[in-house]
N, C-alpha and C positions, 0 to 999 in steps of 0.2 A: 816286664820280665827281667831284662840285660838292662847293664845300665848303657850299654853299648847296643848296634843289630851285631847280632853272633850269625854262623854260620856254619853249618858242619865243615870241620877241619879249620878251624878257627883257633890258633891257641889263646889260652886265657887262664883268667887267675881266678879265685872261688875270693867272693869276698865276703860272704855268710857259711855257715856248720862250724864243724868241731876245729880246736886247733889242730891239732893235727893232720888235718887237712889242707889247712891252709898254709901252716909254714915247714921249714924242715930241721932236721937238729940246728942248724948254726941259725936260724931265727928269719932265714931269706924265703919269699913266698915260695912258694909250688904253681909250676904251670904244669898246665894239661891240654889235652886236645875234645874239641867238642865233636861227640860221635851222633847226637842227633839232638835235635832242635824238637821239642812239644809243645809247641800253643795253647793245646788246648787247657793242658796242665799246668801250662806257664811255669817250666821248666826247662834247662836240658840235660843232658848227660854230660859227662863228661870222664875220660881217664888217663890213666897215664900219674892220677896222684894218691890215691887209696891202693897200698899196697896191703896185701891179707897173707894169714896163713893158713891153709887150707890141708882136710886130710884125703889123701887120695886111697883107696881101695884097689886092692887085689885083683885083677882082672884074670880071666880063661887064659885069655894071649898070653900067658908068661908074662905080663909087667907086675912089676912091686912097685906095692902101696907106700905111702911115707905121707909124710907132711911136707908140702910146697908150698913157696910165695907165689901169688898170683895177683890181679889186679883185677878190684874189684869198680864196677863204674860209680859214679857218685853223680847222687841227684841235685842240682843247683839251681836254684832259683835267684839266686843275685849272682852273675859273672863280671868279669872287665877284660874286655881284651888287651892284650901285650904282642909285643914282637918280639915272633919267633926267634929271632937272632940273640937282641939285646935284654929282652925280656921288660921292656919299658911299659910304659901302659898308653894305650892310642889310641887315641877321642878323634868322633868326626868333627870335621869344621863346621861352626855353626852357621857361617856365612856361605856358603856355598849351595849352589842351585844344578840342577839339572841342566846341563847349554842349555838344550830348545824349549826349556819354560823359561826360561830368563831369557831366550831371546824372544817367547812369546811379549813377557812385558815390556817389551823397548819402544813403542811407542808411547805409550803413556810414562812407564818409569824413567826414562830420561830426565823427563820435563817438573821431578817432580813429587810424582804419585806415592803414595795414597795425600799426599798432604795438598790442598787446592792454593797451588802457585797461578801464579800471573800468565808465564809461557806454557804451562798445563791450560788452562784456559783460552790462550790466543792460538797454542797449536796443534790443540786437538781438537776434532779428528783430522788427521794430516791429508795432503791430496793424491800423492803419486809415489806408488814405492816400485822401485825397479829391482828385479830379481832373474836368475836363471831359472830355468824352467826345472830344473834336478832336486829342490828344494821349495819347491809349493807343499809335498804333507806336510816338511819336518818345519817349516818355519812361517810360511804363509797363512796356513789352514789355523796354526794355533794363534799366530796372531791377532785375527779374526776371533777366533772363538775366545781369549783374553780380553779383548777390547769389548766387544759387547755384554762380557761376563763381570768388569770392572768399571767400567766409564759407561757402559750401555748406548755405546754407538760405534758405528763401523769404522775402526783405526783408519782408512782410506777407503777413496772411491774409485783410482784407478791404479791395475796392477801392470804393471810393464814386463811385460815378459822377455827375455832376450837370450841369447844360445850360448852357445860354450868356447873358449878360445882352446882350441885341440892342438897337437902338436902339426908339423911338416906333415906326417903320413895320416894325419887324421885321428888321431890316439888319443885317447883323454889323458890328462897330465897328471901323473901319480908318482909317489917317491918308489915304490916299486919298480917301475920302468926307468924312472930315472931321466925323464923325457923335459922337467919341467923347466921353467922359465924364469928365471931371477930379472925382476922387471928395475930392479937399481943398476943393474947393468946395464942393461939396454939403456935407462937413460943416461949412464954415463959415458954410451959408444953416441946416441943419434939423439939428445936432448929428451926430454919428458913431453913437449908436445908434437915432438915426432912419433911418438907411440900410441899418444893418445887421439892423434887424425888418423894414422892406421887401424887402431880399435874399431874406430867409430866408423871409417869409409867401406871396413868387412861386415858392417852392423846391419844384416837381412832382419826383421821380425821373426824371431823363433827357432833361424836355422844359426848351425854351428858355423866357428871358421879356423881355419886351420893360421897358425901364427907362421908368417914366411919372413925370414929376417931383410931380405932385397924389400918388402913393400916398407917395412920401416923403411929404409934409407931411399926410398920413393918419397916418403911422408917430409924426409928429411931434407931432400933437396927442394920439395914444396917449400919448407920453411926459409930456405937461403933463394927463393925464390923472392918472396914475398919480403926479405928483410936488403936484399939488391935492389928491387924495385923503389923502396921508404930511403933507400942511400939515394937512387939517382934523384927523387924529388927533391931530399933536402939540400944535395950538391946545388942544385938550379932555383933554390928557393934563394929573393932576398934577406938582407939581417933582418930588414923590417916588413918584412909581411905579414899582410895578416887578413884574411879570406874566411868569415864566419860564414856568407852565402854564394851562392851561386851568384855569375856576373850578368847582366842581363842581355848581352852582343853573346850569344854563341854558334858557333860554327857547325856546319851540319855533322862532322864528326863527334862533337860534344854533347852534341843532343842525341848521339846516338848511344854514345857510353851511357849518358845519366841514365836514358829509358831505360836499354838495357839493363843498369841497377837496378831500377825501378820493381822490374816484372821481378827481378832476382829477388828482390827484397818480399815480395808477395808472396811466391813460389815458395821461400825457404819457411817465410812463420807458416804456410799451408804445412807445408811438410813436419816443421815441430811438431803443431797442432796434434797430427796423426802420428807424432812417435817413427815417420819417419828420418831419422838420423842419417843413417846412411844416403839415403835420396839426397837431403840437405847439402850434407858434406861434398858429396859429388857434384854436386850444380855449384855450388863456391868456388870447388876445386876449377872447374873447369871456366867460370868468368873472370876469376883471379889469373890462372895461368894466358887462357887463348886469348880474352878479348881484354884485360887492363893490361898484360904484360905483355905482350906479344903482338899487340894490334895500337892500342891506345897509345902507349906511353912512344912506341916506333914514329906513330901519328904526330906526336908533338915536338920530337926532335927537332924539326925545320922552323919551328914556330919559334921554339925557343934560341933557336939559334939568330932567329929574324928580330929579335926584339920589340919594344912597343908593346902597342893593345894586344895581340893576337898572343904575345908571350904571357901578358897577367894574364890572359880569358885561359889558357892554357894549364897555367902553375895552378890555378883557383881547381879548375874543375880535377887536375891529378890530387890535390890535395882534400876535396870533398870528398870523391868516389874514394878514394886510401883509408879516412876518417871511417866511411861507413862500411867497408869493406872488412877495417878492425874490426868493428863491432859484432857484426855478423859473424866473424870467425871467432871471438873471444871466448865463448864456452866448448870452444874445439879445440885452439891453439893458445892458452890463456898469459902462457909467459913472454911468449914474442911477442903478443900484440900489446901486451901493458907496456912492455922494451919501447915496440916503437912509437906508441901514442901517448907515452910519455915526452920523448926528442922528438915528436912531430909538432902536437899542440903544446906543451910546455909553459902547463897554467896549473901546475899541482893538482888535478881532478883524476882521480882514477876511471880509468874504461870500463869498470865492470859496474860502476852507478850511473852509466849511462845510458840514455834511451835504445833500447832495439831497434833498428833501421823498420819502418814499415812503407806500404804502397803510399803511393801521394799521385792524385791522377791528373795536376799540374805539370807534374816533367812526364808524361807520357807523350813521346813524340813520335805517333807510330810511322807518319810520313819518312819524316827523317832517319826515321831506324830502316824503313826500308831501301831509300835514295844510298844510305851508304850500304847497306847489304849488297847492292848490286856494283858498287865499287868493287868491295874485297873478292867476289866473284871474278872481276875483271882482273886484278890483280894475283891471285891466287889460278887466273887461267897463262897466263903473259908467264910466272914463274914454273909452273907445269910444261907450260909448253917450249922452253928454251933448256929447260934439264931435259925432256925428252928427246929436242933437237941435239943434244949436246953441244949448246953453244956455248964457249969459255965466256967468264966473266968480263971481262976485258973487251969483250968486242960490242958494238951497239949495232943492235937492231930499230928497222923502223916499223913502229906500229900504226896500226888505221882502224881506227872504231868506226861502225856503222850501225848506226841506230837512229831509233825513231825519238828521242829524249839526250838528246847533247847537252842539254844543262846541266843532266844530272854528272856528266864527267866532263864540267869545267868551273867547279865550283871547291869553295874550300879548299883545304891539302890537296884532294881529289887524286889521279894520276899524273896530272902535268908536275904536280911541285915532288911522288915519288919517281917519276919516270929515270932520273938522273940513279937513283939508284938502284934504278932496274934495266941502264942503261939500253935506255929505248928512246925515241923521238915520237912526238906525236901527231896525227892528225885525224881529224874529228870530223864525221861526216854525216847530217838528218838523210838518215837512209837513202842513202846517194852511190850508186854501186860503184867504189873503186874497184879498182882493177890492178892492182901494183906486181911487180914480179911473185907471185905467190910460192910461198913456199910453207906457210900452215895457215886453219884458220881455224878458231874457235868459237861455239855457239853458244849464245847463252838465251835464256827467255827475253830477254830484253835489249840486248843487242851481239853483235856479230864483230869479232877480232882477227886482223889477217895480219901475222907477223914475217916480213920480210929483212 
């Protein structure tokens, strides 16, 4: 019909009938307005450019007859549309798709399609596409129905569903409200992997989360965590070290980090496997912060300070568990841990073509994970119970262990080599009832602490 789609209230130009029609005295088209569109006639109307003169008739009412100009419709079978404004003539683009049919073809058109490339071939059908759940008709559903209708196999086999980042009061983020989130900003207040451990640590399966600007700079201070920690090893590492494995003299605290990696490293591909992210993220958080930064690295202080064997066996193991710690965080936190496993190892190798940490049921040392578990118990009771006591730092108390397992607290670091800085004295007792001036005591499954 159009060489254009027209549309009632379309202006346009006639570009078939009489001249007259089509131009005006000085020789410039004539536009008009389309008053109805006919299919079936494959036609439409159109006026506003057939002006007539018409004779009018005497009516009852008191009006006089004469001869009027009026405007007669004109029937068109060939139009072009023009703007309104400028009176130009507007063609649709030829290149242009519908969004969500063009985003139906993005798996296969990327790679390619209709024409049989090489990465068409090696990456189709793909494995895993991850989407909000607000957008499964308008983009998922057709996907699907594309891919099977083009390549005749199902674009992916698994769909990851995940929830919505909403504002403070739970709002969905719209220009309307005016609620939404400039995410270059943020990373140029609290870095880009600060926001991006935040995303992921609010990551439920399916529910929404509200975006709180304090858990970024939570995210944030994890990272000056983690990049404090890579400062104190390399301070204490020599020029020439160089520690590819585990040492084979380890101390019952070393065996207890490694294990502890060990299960962590299990635990966490468990939880990819299932798409849980956030679980992930959270068990990192929490071996990175309490038990390598807060327990471990406090551990080797005196070691390193001591020099010799116990300093290499020391340096070796903060700089394995650090190694595999990067990696396991890299598709979380990807620009700090390139930062630092670049100035750790410093062999031109990027982090992100390296192996995934997994289980290994050689450093599984469940003994020794436990032997110190009941250390930190002892030690985290001794620091409880002298803030409760309100005892100043400055003063030394003496403490009496009673238990049925004395080896287990005189061994390694153990408490005799922190005691000095938990300014305490000790003495050790195979369940042997002292009796000292009491003044508290603490119970544990395994032994019994009375600090005077």
């Amino acid at each position: 019909m159009s060489k254009v789609h027209v549309k009632t209230g379309d202006t346009v130009v006639l570009l078939t009938g009489k001249y007259e029609d089509k131009f005006d005295s000085k020789g410039d088209r004539k536009t008009g307005k389309v008053v109805e569109v006919s299919p079936k006639e494959d036609k439409v109307i159109v006026e506003g450019i057939n002006m007539i003169t018409k004779h009018v008739k005497p009516t009852r009412m008191g009006q006089s007859g004469g001869i009027i100009k009026t405007e007669a419709p004109v029937y068109a079978s060939k139009v072009q549309l023009v703007c309104p404004k400028c009176g130009k003539e507007m063609r649709q683009d030829p290149d242009t798709l519908d969004t969500w049919f063009s985003s139906a073809l993005w798996p296969f058109s990327t790679l390619g399609w209709p024409d049989k490339t090489e990465e068409l071939e090696y990456f189709y059908p793909t494995n895993t596409l991850v989407t909000g759940y607000d957008i499964i008709p308008f983009w998922v559903s057709r996907m699907i129905v594309a891919g099977m209708e083009n390549m005749k196999q199902k674009p992916f086999d698994t769909v990851l569903i995940h929830g919505l980042v909403r504002d403070s009061q739970g709002r969905k983020m719209s220009k309307s409200l005016g609620n939404g989130i400039d995410p270059l900003v943020i990373i140029d207040q609290y870095g880009a992997d600060a926001l991006r451990f935040m995303l992921a640590t609010g990551n439920a399966p399916g529910n929404d989360m509200r975006f709180i600007e304090d858990k970024v700079k939570s995210s944030r201070n994890f990272a000056n965590k983690i990049w404090n920690a890579a400062r104190f090893i390399m301070m204490n590492l020599p020029d020439d070290f160089k520690a590819d494995k585990l040492p084979e003299n380890l101390n019952v605290e070393d065996k207890w980090v490694i294990s502890k990696f060990n299960t962590l490293a299990k635990e966490v591909n468990d939880n990819l496997d299932k798409f849980e992210l956030g679980v992930a993220v959270s068990k990192l958080y929490d071996f990175i912060w309490d038990i390598y930064c807060d327990w471990y690295i406090e551990l080797t202080k005196p070691r390193i300070a001591a020099g010799g064997e116990t300093e290499a066996t020391a340096q070796a193991v903060l700089v394995w568990v650090m190694k595999g710690m990067l990696k396991m965080l890299h598709p979380f936190m990807p620009y700090i841990t390139e930062e630092i496993w670049q100035a750790l190892v410093n062999d031109g190798t990027a982090i992100m073509v390296q192996d995934y940490p997994v289980y290994d049921e050689k450093l599984e040392f469940a003994d020794e994970e436990a032997t110190f578990e009941k250390i930190i118990a002892g030690i985290k009771s001794i620091r409880n119970c002298r803030g409760e006591m309100n005892v100043p730092p400055s003063v030394k108390a003496k403490l009496y262990i009673e238990t049925a397992q004395p080896e287990v607290f005189s061994q390694g670091v153990m408490l005799k080599d922190l005691l000095p800085h938990l300014r305490s004295s000790l003495q050790i007792s195979a369940r042997k009832r002292i009796a000292p001036p009491l003044l508290q005591t603490v119970q544990d499954f395994s032994f019994r602490l009375r600090i005077s």
